[in-house]
Backbone as numpy.savetxt, mean C-alpha at the origin, in Angstrom:
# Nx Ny Nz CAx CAy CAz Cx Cy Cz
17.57 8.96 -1.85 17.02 7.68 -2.29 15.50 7.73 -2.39
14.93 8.82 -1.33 13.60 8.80 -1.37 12.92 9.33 -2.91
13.78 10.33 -2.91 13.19 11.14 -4.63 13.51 10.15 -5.43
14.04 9.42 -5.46 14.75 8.94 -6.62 13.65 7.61 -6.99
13.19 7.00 -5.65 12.30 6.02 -5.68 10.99 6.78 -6.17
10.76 7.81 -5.67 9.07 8.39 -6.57 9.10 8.95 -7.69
10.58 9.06 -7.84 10.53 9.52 -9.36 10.76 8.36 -10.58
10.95 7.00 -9.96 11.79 6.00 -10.60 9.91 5.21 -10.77
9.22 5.43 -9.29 7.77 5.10 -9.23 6.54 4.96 -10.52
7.03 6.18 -11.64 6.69 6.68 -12.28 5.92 5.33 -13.79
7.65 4.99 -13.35 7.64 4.17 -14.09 6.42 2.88 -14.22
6.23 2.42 -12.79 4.71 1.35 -12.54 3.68 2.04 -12.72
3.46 3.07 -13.66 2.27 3.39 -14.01 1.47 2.90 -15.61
0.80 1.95 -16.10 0.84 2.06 -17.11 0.59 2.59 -18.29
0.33 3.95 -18.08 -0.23 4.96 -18.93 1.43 5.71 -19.29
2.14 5.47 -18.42 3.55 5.65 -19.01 4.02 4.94 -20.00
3.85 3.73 -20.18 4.52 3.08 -21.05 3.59 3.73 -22.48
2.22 3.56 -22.41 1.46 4.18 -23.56 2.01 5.51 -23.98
2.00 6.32 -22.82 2.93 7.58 -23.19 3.89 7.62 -24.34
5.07 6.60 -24.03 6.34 6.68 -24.62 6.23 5.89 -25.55
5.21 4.85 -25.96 4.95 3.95 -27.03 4.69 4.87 -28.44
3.69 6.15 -27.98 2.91 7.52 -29.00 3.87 8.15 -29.25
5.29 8.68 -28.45 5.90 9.47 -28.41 7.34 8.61 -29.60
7.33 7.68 -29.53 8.24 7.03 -30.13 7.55 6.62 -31.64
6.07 6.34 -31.59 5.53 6.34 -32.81 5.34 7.86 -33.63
4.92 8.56 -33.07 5.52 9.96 -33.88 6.75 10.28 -34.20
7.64 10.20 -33.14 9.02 10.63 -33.80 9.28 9.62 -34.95
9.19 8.38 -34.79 9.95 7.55 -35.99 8.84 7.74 -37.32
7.57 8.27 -37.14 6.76 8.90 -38.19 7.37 9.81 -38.80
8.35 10.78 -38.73 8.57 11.76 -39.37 9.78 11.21 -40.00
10.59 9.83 -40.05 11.33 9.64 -41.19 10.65 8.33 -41.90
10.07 7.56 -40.98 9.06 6.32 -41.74 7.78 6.61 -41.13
6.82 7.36 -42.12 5.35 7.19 -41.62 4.75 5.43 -41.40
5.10 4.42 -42.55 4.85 3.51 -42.29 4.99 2.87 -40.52
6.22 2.76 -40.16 6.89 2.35 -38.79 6.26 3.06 -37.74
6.09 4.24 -38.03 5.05 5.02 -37.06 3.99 4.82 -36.87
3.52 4.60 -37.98 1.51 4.23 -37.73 1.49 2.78 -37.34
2.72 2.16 -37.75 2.94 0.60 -37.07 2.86 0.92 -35.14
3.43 1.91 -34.86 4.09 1.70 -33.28 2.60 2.27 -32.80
1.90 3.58 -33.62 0.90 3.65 -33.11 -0.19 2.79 -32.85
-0.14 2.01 -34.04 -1.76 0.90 -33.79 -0.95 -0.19 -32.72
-0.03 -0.18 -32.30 0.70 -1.29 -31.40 0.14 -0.89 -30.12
0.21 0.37 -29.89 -0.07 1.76 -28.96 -1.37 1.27 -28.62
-2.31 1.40 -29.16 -3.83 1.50 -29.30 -4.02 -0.25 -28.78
-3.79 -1.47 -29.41 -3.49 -2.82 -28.65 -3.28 -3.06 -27.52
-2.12 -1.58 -27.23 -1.77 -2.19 -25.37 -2.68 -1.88 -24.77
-3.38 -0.38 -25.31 -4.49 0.21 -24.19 -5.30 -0.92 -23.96
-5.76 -1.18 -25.18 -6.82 -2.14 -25.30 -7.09 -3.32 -24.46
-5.75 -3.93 -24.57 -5.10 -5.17 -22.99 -5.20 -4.59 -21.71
-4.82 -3.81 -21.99 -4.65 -3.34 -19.88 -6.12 -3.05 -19.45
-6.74 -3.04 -20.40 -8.38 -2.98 -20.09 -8.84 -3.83 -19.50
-8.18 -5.55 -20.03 -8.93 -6.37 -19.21 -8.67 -6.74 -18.46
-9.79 -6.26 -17.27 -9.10 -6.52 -15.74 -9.11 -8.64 -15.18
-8.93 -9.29 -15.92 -8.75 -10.68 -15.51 -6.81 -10.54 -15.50
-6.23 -9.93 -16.71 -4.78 -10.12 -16.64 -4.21 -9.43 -15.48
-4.57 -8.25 -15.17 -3.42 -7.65 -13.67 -4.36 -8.70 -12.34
-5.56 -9.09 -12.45 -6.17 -10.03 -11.15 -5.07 -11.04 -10.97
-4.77 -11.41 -12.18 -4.00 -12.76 -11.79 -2.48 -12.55 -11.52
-2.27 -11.37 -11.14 -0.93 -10.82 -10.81 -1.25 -10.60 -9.51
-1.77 -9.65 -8.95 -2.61 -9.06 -7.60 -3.06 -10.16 -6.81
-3.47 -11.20 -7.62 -4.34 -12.33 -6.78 -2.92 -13.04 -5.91
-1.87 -13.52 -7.16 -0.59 -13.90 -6.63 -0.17 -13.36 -5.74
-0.05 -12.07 -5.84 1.25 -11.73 -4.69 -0.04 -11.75 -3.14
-1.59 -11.45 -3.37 -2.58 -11.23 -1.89 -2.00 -12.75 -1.41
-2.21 -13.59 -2.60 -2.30 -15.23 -1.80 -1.06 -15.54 -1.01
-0.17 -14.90 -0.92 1.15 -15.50 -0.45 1.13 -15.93 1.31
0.13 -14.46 1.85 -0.16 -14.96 3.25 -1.27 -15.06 3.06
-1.92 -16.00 4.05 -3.09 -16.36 4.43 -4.18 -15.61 4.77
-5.38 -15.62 4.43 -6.48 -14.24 5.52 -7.07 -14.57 6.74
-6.61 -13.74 7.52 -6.70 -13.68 9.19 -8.03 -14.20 9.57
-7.85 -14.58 10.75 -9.08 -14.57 11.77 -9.56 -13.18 11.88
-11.10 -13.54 12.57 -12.11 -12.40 12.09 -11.20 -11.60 13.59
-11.49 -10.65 13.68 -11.35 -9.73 14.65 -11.86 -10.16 16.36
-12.49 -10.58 16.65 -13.39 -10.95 17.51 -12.42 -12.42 17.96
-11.67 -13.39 17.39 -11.38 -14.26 17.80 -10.59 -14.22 18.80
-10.39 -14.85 19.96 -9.68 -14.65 21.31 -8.03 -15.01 21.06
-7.55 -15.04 19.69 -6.06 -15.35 19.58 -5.47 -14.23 19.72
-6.18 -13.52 19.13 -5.38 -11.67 19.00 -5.22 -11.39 20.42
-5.56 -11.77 21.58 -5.62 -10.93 23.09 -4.38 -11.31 23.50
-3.74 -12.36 22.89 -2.51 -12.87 23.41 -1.11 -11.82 22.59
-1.75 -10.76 21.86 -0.95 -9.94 20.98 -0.73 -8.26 22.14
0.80 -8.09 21.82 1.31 -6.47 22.62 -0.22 -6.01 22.12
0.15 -6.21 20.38 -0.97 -4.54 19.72 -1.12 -4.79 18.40
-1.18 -3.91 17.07 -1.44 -3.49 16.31 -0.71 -2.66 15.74
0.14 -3.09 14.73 0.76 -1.99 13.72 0.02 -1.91 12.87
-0.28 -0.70 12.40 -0.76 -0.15 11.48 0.00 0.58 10.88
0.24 0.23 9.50 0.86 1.12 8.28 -0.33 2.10 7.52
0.74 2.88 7.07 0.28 4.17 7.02 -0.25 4.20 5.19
-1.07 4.53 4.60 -1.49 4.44 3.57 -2.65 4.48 2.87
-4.03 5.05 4.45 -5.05 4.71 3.96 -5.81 5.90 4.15
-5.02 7.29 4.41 -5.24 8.64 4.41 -5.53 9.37 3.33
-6.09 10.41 2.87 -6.15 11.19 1.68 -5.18 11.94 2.07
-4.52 12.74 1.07 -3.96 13.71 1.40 -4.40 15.02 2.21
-3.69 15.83 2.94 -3.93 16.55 3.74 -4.42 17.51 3.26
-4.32 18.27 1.31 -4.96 18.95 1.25 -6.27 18.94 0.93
-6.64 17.46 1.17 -8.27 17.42 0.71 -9.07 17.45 1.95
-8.84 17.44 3.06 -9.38 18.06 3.79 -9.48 19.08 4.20
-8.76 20.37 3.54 -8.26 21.66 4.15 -9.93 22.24 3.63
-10.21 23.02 4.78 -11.42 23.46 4.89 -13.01 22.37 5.62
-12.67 21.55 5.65 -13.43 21.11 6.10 -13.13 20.15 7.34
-11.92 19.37 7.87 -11.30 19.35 9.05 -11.69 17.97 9.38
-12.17 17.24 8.38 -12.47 15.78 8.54 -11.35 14.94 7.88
-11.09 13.64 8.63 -10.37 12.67 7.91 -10.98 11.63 7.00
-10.30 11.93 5.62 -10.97 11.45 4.16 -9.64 9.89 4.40
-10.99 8.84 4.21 -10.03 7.69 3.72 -10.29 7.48 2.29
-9.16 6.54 1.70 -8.48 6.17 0.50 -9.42 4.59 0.57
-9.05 4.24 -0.64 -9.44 2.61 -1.08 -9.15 1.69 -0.28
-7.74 1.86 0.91 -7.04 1.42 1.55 -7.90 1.42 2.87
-9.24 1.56 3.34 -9.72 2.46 4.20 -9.46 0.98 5.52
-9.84 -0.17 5.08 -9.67 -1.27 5.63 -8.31 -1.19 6.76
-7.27 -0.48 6.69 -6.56 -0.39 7.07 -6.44 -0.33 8.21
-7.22 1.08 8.68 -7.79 2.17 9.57 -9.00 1.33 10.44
-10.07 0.84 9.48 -10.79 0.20 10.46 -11.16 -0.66 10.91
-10.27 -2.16 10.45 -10.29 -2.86 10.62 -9.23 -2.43 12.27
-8.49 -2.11 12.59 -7.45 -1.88 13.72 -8.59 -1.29 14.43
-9.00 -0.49 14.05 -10.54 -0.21 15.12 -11.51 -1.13 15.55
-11.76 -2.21 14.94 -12.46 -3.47 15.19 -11.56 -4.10 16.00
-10.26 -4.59 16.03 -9.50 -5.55 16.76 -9.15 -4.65 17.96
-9.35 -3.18 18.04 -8.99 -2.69 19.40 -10.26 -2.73 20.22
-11.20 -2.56 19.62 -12.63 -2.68 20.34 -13.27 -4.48 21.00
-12.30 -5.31 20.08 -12.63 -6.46 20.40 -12.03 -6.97 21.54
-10.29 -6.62 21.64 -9.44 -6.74 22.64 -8.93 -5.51 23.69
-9.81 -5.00 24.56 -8.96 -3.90 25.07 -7.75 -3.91 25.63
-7.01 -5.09 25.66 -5.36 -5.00 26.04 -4.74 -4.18 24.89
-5.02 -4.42 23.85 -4.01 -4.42 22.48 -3.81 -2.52 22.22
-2.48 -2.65 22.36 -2.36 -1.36 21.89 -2.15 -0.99 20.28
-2.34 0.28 19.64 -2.29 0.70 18.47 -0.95 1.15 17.70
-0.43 0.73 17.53 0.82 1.51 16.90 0.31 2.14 15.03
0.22 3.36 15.00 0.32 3.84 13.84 1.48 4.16 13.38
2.30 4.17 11.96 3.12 4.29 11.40 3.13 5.13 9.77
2.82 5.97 9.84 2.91 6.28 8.50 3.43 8.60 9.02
4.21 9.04 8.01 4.85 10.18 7.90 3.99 10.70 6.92
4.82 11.44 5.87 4.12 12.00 4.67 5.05 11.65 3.67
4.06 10.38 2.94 5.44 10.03 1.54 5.18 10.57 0.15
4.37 11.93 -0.15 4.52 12.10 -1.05 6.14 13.12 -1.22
5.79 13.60 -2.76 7.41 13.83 -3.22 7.46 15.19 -2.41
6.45 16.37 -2.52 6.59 17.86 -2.20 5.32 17.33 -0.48
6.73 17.88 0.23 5.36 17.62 1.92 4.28 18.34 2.08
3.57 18.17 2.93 2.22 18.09 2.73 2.35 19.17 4.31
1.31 19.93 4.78 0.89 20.75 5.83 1.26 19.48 7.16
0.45 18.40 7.07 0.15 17.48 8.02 0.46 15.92 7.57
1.04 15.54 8.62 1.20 13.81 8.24 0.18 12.86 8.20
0.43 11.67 8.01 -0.82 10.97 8.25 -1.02 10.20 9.68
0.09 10.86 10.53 0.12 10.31 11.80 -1.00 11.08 12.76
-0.89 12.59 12.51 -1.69 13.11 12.79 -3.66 13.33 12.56
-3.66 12.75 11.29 -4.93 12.68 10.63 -5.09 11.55 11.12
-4.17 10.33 11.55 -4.84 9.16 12.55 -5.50 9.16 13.48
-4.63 9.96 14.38 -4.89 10.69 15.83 -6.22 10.91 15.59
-6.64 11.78 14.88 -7.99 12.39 14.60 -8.79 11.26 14.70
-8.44 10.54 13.57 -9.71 9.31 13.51 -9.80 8.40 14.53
-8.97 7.59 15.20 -8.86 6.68 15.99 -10.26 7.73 17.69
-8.94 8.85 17.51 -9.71 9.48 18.87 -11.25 9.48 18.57
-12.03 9.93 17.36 -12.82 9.94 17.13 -13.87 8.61 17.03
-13.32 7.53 16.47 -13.56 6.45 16.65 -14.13 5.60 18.07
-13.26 5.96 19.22 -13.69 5.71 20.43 -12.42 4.91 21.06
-11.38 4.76 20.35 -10.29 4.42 21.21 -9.15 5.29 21.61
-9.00 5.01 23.15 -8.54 5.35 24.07 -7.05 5.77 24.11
-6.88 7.31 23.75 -5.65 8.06 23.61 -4.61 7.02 24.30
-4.48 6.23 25.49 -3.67 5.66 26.14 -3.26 4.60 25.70
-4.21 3.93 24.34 -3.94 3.38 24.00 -3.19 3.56 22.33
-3.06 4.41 22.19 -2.24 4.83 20.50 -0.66 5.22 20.92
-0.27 4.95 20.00 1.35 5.33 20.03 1.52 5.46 18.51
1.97 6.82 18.03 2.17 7.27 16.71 3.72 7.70 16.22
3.78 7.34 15.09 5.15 7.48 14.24 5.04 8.06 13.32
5.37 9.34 13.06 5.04 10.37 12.11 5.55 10.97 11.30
7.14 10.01 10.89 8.31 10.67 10.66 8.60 9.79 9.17
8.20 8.61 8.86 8.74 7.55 8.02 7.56 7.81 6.93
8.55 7.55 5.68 8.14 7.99 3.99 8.24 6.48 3.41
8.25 5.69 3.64 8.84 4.28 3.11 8.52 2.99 4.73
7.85 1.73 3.39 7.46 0.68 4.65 9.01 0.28 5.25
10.19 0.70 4.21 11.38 0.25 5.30 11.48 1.21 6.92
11.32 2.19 6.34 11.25 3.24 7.37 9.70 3.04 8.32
8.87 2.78 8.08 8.33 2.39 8.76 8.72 1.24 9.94
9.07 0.08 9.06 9.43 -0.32 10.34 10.44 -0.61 11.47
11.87 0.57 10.97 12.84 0.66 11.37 12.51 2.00 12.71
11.91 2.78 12.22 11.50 4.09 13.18 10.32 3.84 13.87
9.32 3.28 13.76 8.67 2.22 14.99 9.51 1.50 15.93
10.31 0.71 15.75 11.33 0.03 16.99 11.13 1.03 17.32
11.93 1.95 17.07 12.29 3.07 18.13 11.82 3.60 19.16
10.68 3.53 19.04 9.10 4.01 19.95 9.39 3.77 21.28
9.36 4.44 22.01 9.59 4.63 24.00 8.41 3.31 24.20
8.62 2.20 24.71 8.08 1.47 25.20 7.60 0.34 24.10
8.05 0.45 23.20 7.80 -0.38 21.62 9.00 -1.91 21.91
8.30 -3.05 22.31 9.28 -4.15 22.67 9.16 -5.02 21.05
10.18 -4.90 19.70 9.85 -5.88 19.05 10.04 -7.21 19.21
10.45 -7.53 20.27 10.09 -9.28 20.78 9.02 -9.65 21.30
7.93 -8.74 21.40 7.01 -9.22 21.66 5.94 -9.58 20.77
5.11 -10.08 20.81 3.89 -10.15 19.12 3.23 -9.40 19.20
3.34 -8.91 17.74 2.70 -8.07 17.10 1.82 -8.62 15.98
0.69 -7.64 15.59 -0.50 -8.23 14.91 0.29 -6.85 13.53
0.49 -7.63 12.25 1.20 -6.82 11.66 -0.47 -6.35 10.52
-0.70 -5.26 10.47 -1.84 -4.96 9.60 -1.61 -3.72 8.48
-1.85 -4.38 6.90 -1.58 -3.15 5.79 -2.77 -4.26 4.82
-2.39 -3.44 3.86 -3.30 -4.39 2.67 -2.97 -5.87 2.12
-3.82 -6.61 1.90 -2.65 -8.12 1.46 -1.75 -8.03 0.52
-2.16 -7.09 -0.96 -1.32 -6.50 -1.67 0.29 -5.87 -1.17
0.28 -5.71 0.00 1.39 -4.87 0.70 2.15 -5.66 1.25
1.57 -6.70 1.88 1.81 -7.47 2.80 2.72 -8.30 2.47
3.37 -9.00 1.57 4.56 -9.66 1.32 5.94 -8.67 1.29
5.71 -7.39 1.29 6.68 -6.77 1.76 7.06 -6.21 2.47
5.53 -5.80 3.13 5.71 -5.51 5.09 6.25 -6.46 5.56
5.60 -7.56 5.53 6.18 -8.86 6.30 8.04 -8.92 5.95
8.03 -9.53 4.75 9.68 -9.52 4.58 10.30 -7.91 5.60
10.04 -7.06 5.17 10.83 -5.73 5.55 11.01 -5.82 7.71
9.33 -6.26 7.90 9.42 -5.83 9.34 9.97 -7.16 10.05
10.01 -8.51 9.57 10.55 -9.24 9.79 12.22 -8.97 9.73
12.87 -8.83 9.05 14.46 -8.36 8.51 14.78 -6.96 9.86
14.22 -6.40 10.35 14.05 -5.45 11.37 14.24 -6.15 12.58
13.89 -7.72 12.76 13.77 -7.96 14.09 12.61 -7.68 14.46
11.47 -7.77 14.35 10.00 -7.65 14.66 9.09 -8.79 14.52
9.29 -9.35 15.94 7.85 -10.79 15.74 6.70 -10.14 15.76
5.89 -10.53 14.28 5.03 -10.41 13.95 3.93 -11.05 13.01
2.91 -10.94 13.36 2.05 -12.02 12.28 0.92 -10.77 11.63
0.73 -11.22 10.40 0.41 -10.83 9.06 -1.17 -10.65 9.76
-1.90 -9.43 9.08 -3.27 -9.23 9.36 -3.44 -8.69 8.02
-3.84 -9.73 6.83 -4.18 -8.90 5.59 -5.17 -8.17 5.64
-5.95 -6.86 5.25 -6.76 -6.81 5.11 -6.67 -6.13 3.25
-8.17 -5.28 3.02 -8.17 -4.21 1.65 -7.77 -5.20 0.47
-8.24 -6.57 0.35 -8.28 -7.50 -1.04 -8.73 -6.81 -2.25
-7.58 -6.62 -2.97 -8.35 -6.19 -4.54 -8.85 -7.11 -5.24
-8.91 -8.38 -5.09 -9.39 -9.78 -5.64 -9.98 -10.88 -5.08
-10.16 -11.51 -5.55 -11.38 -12.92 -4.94 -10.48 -14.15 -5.71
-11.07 -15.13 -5.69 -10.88 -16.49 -6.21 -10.48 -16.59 -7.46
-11.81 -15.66 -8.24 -11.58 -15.31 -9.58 -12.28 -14.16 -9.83
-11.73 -13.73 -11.52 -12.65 -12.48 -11.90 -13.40 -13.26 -12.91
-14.73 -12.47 -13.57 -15.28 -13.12 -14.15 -14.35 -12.84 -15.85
-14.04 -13.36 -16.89 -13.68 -13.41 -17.70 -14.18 -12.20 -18.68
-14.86 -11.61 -18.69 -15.69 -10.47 -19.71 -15.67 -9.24 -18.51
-14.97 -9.05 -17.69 -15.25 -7.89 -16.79 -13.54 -6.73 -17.52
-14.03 -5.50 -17.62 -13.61 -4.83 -18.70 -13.79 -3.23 -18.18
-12.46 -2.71 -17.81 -12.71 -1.25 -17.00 -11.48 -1.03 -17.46
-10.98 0.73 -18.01 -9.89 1.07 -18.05 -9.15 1.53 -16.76
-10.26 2.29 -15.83 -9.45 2.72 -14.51 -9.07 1.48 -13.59
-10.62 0.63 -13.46 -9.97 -0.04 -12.52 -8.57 -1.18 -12.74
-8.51 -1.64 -14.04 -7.54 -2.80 -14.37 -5.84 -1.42 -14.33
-6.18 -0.25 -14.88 -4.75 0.19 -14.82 -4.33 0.21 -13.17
-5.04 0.54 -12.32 -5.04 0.84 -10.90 -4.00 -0.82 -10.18
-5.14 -2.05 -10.97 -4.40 -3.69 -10.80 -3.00 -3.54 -11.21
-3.06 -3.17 -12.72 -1.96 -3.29 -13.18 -0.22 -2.59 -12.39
-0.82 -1.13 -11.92 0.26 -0.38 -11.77 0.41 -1.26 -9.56
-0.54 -1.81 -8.87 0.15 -2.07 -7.90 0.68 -3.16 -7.84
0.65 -4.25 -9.23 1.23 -5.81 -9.23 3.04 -4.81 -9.38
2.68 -4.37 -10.46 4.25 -4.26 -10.85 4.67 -3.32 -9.82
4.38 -2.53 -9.25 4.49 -1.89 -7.82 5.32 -2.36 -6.63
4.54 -3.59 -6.04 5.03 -4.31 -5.19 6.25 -5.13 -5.58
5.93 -5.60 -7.08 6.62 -7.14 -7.50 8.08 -6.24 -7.51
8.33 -5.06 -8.23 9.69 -4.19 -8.10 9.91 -3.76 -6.54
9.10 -3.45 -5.64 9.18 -2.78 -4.50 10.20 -4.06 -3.73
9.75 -5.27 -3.95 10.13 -6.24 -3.06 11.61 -6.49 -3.81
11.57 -6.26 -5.23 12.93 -6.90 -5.41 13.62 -6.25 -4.66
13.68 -4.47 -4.99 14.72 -3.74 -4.98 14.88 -3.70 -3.63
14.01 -4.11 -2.47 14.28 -3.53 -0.98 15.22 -4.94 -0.54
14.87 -5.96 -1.55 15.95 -7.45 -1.32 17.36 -7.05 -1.47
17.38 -6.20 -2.50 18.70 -5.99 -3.32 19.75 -4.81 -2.19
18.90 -4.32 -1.67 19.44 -3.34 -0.51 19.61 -4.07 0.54
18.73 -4.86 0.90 19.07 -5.68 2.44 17.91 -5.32 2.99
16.85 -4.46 3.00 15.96 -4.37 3.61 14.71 -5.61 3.77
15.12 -6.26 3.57 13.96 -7.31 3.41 14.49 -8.71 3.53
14.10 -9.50 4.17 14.42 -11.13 4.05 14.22 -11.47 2.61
């Protein structure tokens, strides 16, 4: 199921659909050039749309707004919390550090240090990291381990981390966390991934049996975008995690994994 989901993944990219838009305008070129140079300039239109980054904002903006954004770190509500889950997602891959032995964060970096702010603010709260290695071909090292690295480095207290190094998927994430030697999910938990993520962490780790409350952090959006703002990388990047999540959540409904 795992291959099947990163290969099915493929699909929320939108440079795929452009792909097969060119590929379908050539072939039907070689019995109607007309119909072809039709599908191509159709081709050239979509690029053109996915450019403007106001249409995937207002997709992205939807699904961040669904939960609320947390109290700052520092506020004395969190001390009444076990800890800190942290999902796994805000690692580079393992071979981009090979040779140089440092941990590279992703866009996602909020992830990582924001849980470093709320452990420094509350020293009760313990850390739970959660993330394996979810790409398709495994990797030397997980991202449980490249945590280890950072957190220790960071300045919090080995006694206080507890790592899960085994799960490729947020279902698996938060089914193989329970599991954890001393991991009580009746107790509260401070649930922390990106807000983008977060309507399906929540559904998934909720459906698990896990009291927990939402710690959005890593906003790809604001209130609004300005109307003339115009990037091909960054709007495909919007584009491919709206439709990302918005499929991620159906299909984990359709299985049972999710409220």
């Amino acid at each position: 199921m795992f291959v099947v989901s990163k290969l099915l993944g493929s699909l929320t990219q939108p440079l795929t659909w452009v792909f097969l838009l060119m590929l379908f305008g050539l072939l039907a070129g070689r019995r109607n050039p007309a119909r072809g140079r039709g599908l191509l300039w159709f081709c050239l239109l979509v690029v053109f749309v996915l450019g403007w980054r106001p249409l995937p904002d207002l997709w992205v903006r939807a699904i961040e707004r669904q939960t609320e954004a947390p109290a700052l770190p520092s506020d004395p509500k969190w001390a009444g919390y076990a800890g800190v889950v942290v999902l796994g997602g805000a690692l580079e891959n393992s071979f981009v550090r090979d040779g140089n032995g440092q941990v590279g964060l992703n866009r996602a970096a909020e992830r990582m240090t924001m849980a470093v702010a709320l452990a420094k603010a509350h020293p009760n709260l313990k850390i739970i990291f959660t993330g394996g290695d979810g790409n398709l071909l495994r990797q030397s090292e997980s991202e449980a381990a490249q945590a280890r690295q950072f957190f220790t480095e960071m300045g919090v207290a080995p006694e206080r981390l507890v790592f899960e190094g085994v799960s490729r998927t947020t279902y698996e994430n938060a089914i193989y966390s329970a599991r954890l030697p001393g991991v009580d999910i009746h107790q509260p938990w401070i649930l922390l991934t990106s807000a983008w993520h977060m309507p399906r962490s929540l559904a998934t780790f909720e459906k698990a049996g896990w009291q927990v409350t939402p710690y959005s952090v890593d906003y790809l959006t604001g209130k609004r975008t300005p109307w003339n703002e115009y990037g091909m990388a960054g709007s495909l990047l919007q584009w491919q995690t709206g439709i990302h999540e918005t499929l991620g959540l159906l299909a984990y409904r359709l299985k049972g994994y999710a409220r």
